[in-house]
TIFIDREN-403392 format. One record per residue (C-alpha): residue in three letters; x, y, z. Coordinates in steps of 0.02 Angstrom, whole numbers. Layout:
residues N
NODE  resn      xx      yy      zz
NODE   ALA       X       Y       Z
...
This chain:
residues 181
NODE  resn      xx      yy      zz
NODE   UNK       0       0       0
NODE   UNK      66     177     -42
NODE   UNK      40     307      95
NODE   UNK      72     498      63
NODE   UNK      -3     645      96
NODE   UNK     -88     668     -86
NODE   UNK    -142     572    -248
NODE   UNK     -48     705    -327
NODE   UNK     117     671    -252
NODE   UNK      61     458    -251
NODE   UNK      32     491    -433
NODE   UNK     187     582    -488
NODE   UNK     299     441    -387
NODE   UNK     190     288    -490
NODE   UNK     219     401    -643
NODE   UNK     424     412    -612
NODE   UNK     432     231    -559
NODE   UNK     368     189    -734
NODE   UNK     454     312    -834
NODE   UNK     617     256    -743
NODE   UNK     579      54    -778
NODE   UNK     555     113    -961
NODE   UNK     700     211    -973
NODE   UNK     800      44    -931
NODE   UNK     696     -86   -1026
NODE   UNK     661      28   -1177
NODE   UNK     808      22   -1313
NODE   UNK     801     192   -1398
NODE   UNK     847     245   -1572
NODE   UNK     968     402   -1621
NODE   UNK     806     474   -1682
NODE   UNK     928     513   -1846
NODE   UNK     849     425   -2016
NODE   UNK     964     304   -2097
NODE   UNK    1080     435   -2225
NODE   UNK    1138     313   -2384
NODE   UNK    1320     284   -2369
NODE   UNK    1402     369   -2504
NODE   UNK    1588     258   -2559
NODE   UNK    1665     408   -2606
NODE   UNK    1631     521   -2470
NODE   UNK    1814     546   -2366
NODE   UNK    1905     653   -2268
NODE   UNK    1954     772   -2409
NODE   UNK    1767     806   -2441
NODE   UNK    1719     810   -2264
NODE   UNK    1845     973   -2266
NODE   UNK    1764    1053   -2403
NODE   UNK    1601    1025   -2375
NODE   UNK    1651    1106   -2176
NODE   UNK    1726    1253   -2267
NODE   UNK    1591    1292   -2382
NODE   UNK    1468    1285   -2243
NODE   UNK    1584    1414   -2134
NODE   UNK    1595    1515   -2278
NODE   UNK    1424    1525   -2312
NODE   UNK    1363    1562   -2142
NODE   UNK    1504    1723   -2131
NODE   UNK    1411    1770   -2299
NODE   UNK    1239    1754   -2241
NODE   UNK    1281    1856   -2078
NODE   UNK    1381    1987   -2176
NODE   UNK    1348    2002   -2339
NODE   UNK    1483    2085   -2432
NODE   UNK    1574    2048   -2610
NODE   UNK    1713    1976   -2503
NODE   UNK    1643    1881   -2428
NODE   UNK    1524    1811   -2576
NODE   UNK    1684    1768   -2680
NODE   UNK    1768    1697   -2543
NODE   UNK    1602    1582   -2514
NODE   UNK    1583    1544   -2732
NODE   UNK    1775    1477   -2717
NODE   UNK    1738    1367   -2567
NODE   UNK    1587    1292   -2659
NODE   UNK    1685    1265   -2816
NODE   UNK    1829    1213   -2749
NODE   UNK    1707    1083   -2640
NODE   UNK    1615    1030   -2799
NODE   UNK    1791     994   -2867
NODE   UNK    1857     892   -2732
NODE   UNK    1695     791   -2720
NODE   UNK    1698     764   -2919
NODE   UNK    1890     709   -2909
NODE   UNK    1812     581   -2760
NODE   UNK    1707     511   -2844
NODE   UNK    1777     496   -3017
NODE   UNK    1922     406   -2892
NODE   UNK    1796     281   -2853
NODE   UNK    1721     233   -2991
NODE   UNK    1874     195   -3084
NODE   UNK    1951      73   -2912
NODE   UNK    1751       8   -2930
NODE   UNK    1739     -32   -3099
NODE   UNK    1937    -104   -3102
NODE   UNK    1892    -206   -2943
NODE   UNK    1767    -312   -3063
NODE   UNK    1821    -435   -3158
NODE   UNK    1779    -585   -3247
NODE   UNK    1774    -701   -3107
NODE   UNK    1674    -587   -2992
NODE   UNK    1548    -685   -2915
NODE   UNK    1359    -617   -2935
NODE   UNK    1347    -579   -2764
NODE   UNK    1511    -493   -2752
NODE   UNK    1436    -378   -2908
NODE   UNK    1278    -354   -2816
NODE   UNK    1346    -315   -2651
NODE   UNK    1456    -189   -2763
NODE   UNK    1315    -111   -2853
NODE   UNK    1214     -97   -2692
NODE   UNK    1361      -2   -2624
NODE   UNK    1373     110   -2762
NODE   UNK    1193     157   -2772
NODE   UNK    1229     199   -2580
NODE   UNK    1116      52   -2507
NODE   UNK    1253     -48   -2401
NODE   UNK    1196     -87   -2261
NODE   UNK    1334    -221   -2150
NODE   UNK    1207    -341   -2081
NODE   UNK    1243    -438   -1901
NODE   UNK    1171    -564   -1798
NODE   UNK    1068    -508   -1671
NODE   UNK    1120    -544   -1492
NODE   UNK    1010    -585   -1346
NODE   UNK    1084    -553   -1176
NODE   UNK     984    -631   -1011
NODE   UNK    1037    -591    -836
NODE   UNK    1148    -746    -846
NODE   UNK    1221    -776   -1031
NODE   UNK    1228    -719   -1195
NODE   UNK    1127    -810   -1341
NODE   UNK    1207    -773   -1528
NODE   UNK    1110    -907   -1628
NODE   UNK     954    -882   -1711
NODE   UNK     894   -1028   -1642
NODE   UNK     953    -999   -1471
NODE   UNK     871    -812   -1453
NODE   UNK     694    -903   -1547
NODE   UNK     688   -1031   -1389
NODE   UNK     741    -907   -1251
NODE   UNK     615    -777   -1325
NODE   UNK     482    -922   -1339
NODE   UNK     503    -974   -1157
NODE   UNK     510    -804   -1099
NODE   UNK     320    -791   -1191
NODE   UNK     263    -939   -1145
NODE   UNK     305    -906    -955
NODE   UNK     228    -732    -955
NODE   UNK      77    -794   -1028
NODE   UNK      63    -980    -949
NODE   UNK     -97    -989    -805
NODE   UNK      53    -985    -665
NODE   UNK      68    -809    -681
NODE   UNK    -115    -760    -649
NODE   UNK    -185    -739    -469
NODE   UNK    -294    -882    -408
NODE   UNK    -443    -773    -401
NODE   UNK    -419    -745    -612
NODE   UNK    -404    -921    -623
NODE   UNK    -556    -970    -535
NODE   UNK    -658    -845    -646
NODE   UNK    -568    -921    -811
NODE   UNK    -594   -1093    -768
NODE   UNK    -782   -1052    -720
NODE   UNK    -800    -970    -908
NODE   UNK    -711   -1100   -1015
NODE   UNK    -844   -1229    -939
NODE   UNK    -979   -1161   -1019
NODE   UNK   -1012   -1197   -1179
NODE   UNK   -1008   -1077   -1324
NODE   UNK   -1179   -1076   -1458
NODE   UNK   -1087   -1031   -1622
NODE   UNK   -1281   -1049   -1708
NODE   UNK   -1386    -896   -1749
NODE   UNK   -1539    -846   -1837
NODE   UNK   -1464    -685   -1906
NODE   UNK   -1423    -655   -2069
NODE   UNK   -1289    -526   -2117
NODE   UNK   -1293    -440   -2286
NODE   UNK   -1104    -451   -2336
Protein backbone atom coordinates (compact mmCIF):
# COMPACT_ATOMS: atom_id res chain seq x y z
CA UNK A 1 0.00 0.00 0.00
CA UNK A 2 1.32 3.53 -0.84
CA UNK A 3 0.79 6.15 1.89
CA UNK A 4 1.45 9.96 1.26
CA UNK A 5 -0.06 12.90 1.92
CA UNK A 6 -1.77 13.35 -1.73
CA UNK A 7 -2.84 11.44 -4.96
CA UNK A 8 -0.96 14.09 -6.53
CA UNK A 9 2.34 13.41 -5.04
CA UNK A 10 1.23 9.16 -5.01
CA UNK A 11 0.64 9.82 -8.65
CA UNK A 12 3.74 11.63 -9.76
CA UNK A 13 5.98 8.82 -7.74
CA UNK A 14 3.81 5.76 -9.80
CA UNK A 15 4.38 8.03 -12.87
CA UNK A 16 8.48 8.23 -12.23
CA UNK A 17 8.65 4.61 -11.17
CA UNK A 18 7.36 3.79 -14.68
CA UNK A 19 9.07 6.24 -16.68
CA UNK A 20 12.34 5.12 -14.85
CA UNK A 21 11.59 1.09 -15.56
CA UNK A 22 11.11 2.27 -19.22
CA UNK A 23 14.00 4.23 -19.47
CA UNK A 24 16.00 0.88 -18.62
CA UNK A 25 13.91 -1.72 -20.51
CA UNK A 26 13.22 0.57 -23.54
CA UNK A 27 16.17 0.44 -26.27
CA UNK A 28 16.03 3.83 -27.96
CA UNK A 29 16.95 4.90 -31.45
CA UNK A 30 19.35 8.04 -32.41
CA UNK A 31 16.12 9.48 -33.63
CA UNK A 32 18.56 10.26 -36.91
CA UNK A 33 16.98 8.50 -40.32
CA UNK A 34 19.28 6.08 -41.93
CA UNK A 35 21.60 8.70 -44.50
CA UNK A 36 22.76 6.25 -47.68
CA UNK A 37 26.40 5.67 -47.37
CA UNK A 38 28.04 7.39 -50.09
CA UNK A 39 31.77 5.16 -51.19
CA UNK A 40 33.31 8.15 -52.11
CA UNK A 41 32.61 10.42 -49.40
CA UNK A 42 36.27 10.91 -47.31
CA UNK A 43 38.09 13.06 -45.35
CA UNK A 44 39.09 15.45 -48.18
CA UNK A 45 35.33 16.12 -48.82
CA UNK A 46 34.38 16.20 -45.28
CA UNK A 47 36.91 19.46 -45.33
CA UNK A 48 35.27 21.07 -48.07
CA UNK A 49 32.03 20.50 -47.50
CA UNK A 50 33.03 22.11 -43.51
CA UNK A 51 34.53 25.06 -45.33
CA UNK A 52 31.82 25.84 -47.64
CA UNK A 53 29.37 25.69 -44.86
CA UNK A 54 31.68 28.27 -42.68
CA UNK A 55 31.89 30.31 -45.56
CA UNK A 56 28.48 30.50 -46.23
CA UNK A 57 27.27 31.25 -42.84
CA UNK A 58 30.08 34.46 -42.61
CA UNK A 59 28.21 35.41 -45.99
CA UNK A 60 24.78 35.09 -44.83
CA UNK A 61 25.62 37.11 -41.56
CA UNK A 62 27.62 39.74 -43.52
CA UNK A 63 26.97 40.04 -46.78
CA UNK A 64 29.66 41.71 -48.64
CA UNK A 65 31.48 40.97 -52.21
CA UNK A 66 34.26 39.52 -50.06
CA UNK A 67 32.86 37.61 -48.57
CA UNK A 68 30.49 36.22 -51.51
CA UNK A 69 33.68 35.36 -53.60
CA UNK A 70 35.35 33.95 -50.86
CA UNK A 71 32.05 31.64 -50.28
CA UNK A 72 31.66 30.88 -54.63
CA UNK A 73 35.49 29.55 -54.34
CA UNK A 74 34.76 27.33 -51.34
CA UNK A 75 31.73 25.83 -53.19
CA UNK A 76 33.70 25.30 -56.31
CA UNK A 77 36.58 24.27 -54.99
CA UNK A 78 34.14 21.66 -52.81
CA UNK A 79 32.30 20.60 -55.97
CA UNK A 80 35.82 19.89 -57.34
CA UNK A 81 37.13 17.83 -54.65
CA UNK A 82 33.90 15.82 -54.40
CA UNK A 83 33.96 15.28 -58.37
CA UNK A 84 37.80 14.18 -58.18
CA UNK A 85 36.23 11.63 -55.20
CA UNK A 86 34.13 10.21 -56.88
CA UNK A 87 35.53 9.91 -60.34
CA UNK A 88 38.45 8.12 -57.85
CA UNK A 89 35.91 5.62 -57.07
CA UNK A 90 34.42 4.66 -59.83
CA UNK A 91 37.49 3.90 -61.68
CA UNK A 92 39.03 1.47 -58.25
CA UNK A 93 35.02 0.15 -58.61
CA UNK A 94 34.79 -0.63 -61.98
CA UNK A 95 38.74 -2.08 -62.03
CA UNK A 96 37.84 -4.13 -58.87
CA UNK A 97 35.33 -6.23 -61.25
CA UNK A 98 36.43 -8.71 -63.16
CA UNK A 99 35.59 -11.70 -64.94
CA UNK A 100 35.49 -14.02 -62.13
CA UNK A 101 33.48 -11.73 -59.83
CA UNK A 102 30.95 -13.70 -58.31
CA UNK A 103 27.19 -12.33 -58.69
CA UNK A 104 26.94 -11.58 -55.29
CA UNK A 105 30.21 -9.87 -55.05
CA UNK A 106 28.73 -7.56 -58.17
CA UNK A 107 25.56 -7.08 -56.33
CA UNK A 108 26.92 -6.31 -53.01
CA UNK A 109 29.12 -3.78 -55.25
CA UNK A 110 26.31 -2.21 -57.07
CA UNK A 111 24.29 -1.95 -53.84
CA UNK A 112 27.23 -0.04 -52.47
CA UNK A 113 27.47 2.21 -55.23
CA UNK A 114 23.87 3.15 -55.44
CA UNK A 115 24.59 3.99 -51.60
CA UNK A 116 22.32 1.03 -50.14
CA UNK A 117 25.06 -0.96 -48.02
CA UNK A 118 23.92 -1.74 -45.22
CA UNK A 119 26.68 -4.43 -43.01
CA UNK A 120 24.15 -6.82 -41.62
CA UNK A 121 24.86 -8.76 -38.03
CA UNK A 122 23.42 -11.29 -35.95
CA UNK A 123 21.35 -10.16 -33.42
CA UNK A 124 22.40 -10.88 -29.85
CA UNK A 125 20.21 -11.70 -26.91
CA UNK A 126 21.68 -11.07 -23.51
CA UNK A 127 19.67 -12.62 -20.22
CA UNK A 128 20.74 -11.83 -16.72
CA UNK A 129 22.97 -14.92 -16.92
CA UNK A 130 24.42 -15.53 -20.61
CA UNK A 131 24.56 -14.39 -23.91
CA UNK A 132 22.55 -16.21 -26.83
CA UNK A 133 24.13 -15.47 -30.57
CA UNK A 134 22.21 -18.15 -32.56
CA UNK A 135 19.09 -17.65 -34.22
CA UNK A 136 17.88 -20.55 -32.85
CA UNK A 137 19.07 -19.99 -29.42
CA UNK A 138 17.41 -16.23 -29.06
CA UNK A 139 13.89 -18.06 -30.94
CA UNK A 140 13.77 -20.63 -27.77
CA UNK A 141 14.83 -18.14 -25.03
CA UNK A 142 12.30 -15.55 -26.51
CA UNK A 143 9.65 -18.44 -26.79
CA UNK A 144 10.07 -19.48 -23.14
CA UNK A 145 10.19 -16.08 -21.97
CA UNK A 146 6.41 -15.81 -23.83
CA UNK A 147 5.26 -18.79 -22.90
CA UNK A 148 6.11 -18.13 -19.09
CA UNK A 149 4.55 -14.64 -19.10
CA UNK A 150 1.54 -15.89 -20.55
CA UNK A 151 1.25 -19.61 -18.98
CA UNK A 152 -1.93 -19.77 -16.10
CA UNK A 153 1.06 -19.69 -13.31
CA UNK A 154 1.35 -16.18 -13.63
CA UNK A 155 -2.29 -15.21 -12.98
CA UNK A 156 -3.70 -14.78 -9.37
CA UNK A 157 -5.87 -17.64 -8.17
CA UNK A 158 -8.87 -15.46 -8.02
CA UNK A 159 -8.37 -14.90 -12.24
CA UNK A 160 -8.07 -18.42 -12.47
CA UNK A 161 -11.11 -19.40 -10.70
CA UNK A 162 -13.16 -16.89 -12.93
CA UNK A 163 -11.36 -18.41 -16.23
CA UNK A 164 -11.88 -21.86 -15.36
CA UNK A 165 -15.64 -21.05 -14.40
CA UNK A 166 -16.00 -19.41 -18.15
CA UNK A 167 -14.21 -22.00 -20.29
CA UNK A 168 -16.88 -24.58 -18.78
CA UNK A 169 -19.59 -23.22 -20.38
CA UNK A 170 -20.25 -23.94 -23.59
CA UNK A 171 -20.17 -21.54 -26.49
CA UNK A 172 -23.59 -21.52 -29.17
CA UNK A 173 -21.73 -20.61 -32.43
CA UNK A 174 -25.63 -20.98 -34.15
CA UNK A 175 -27.73 -17.92 -34.97
CA UNK A 176 -30.79 -16.92 -36.74
CA UNK A 177 -29.28 -13.70 -38.11
CA UNK A 178 -28.47 -13.10 -41.38
CA UNK A 179 -25.79 -10.52 -42.34
CA UNK A 180 -25.87 -8.80 -45.71
CA UNK A 181 -22.08 -9.02 -46.71
Amino acid sequence: MVKAESIDTTVQEVTNVLIAAADLSIPKSSGHSFKHYKPWWNADCQTAYKNQRKLWGIFRRYPTTENLLAFKKAKANARRVRRRSQRQSWIRYVSSLTSSTSSKQLWKKVKAVNGIYREFSFPILQTSNSVFSSPEEIANILGETFQSVSSAASYNSRFLEIKRRAERTPINFSTRSFFSI
